[in-house]
N, C-alpha and C positions, 0 to 999 in steps of 0.2 A: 782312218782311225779317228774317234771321236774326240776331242779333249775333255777329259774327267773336271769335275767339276768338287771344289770342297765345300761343305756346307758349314762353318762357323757359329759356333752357338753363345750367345752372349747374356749379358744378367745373369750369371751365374754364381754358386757360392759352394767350397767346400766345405762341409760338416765334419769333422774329422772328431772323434768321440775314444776316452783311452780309459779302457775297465779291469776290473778285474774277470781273470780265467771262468770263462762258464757262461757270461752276460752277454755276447754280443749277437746269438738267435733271438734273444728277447726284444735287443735294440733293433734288431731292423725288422722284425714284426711290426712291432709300434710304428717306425717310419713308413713303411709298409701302408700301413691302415691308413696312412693322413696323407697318400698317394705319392709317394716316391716310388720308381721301378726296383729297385734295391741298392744294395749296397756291397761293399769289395769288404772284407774283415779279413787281416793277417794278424798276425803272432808277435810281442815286442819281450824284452824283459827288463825291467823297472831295474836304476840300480838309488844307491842314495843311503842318506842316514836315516828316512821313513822307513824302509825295508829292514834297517837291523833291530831299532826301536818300535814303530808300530805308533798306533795312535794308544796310546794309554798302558803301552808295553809289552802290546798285543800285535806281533809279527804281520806285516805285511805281504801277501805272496808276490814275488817278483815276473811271476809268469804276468803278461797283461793280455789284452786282445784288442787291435785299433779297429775300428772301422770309420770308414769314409763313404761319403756321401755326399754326389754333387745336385744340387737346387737349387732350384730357381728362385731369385731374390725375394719374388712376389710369397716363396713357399718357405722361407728359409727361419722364419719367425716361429713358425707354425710345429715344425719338422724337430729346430731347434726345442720347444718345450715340449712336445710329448716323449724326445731322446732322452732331455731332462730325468723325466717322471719314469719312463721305463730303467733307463739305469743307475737310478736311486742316490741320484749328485749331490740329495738335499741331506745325503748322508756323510758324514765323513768319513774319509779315506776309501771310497768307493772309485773316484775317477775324477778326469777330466773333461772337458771339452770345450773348442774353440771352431771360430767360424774364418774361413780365409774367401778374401775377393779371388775368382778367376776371371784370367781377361780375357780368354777364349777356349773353346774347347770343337773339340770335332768327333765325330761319331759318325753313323749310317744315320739318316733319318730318313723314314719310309715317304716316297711320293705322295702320298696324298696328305701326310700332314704338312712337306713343304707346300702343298699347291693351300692349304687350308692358312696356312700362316700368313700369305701373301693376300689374302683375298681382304 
């Protein structure tokens, strides 16, 4: 029997992005375009005194939508401001988003890109 081997990915960064209900195909199009593979989008629900008041008295919907998105540090600049611009942050009460260091992460990576990394 062979011994499996794990391959550890490093330089990496989570993009983790928190919108409102309906925005999170548009956000990983955009990350999409500026070469990320995709991205994982689940469901949260906002709670708080913005949700009962609203920005200007105008109801916040409590439904949100997270998506996450791990990048490469080299990419993480880049990734970061077109997420920006696609889920419209420069606006208020539209969302959040922050960036977390990962210290390792693992996956499949296809042979030929490990043999290409190493060269």
């Amino acid at each position: 029997m062979s011994k499996k081997e794990i391959i550890v990915l490093t330089d990496l960064n989570l993009i983790t992005c928190i919108v409102q209900k309906g925005m999170a195909d548009d956000i990983v199009k955009a990350a999409v375009a500026e070469g990320v593979q995709g991205g994982t989008i689940h469901y949260a629900r906002g709670t708080g005194i913005r949700e009962r008041l609203g920005l200007l008295g105008v109801a916040i919907e409590s439904e949100k939508e997270v998506i996450n998105i791990v990048v490469s540090t080299e990419m993480t600049d880049r990734i970061f401001e077109a997420i920006y611009f696609a889920a419209k942050l420069d606006t208020p009460g539209m969302g959040i988003m922050f960036v977390t260091p990962l210290l390792k992460a693992a996956t499949y990576v296809p042979p030929h890109l490990i043999k290409k990394a190493q060269e």
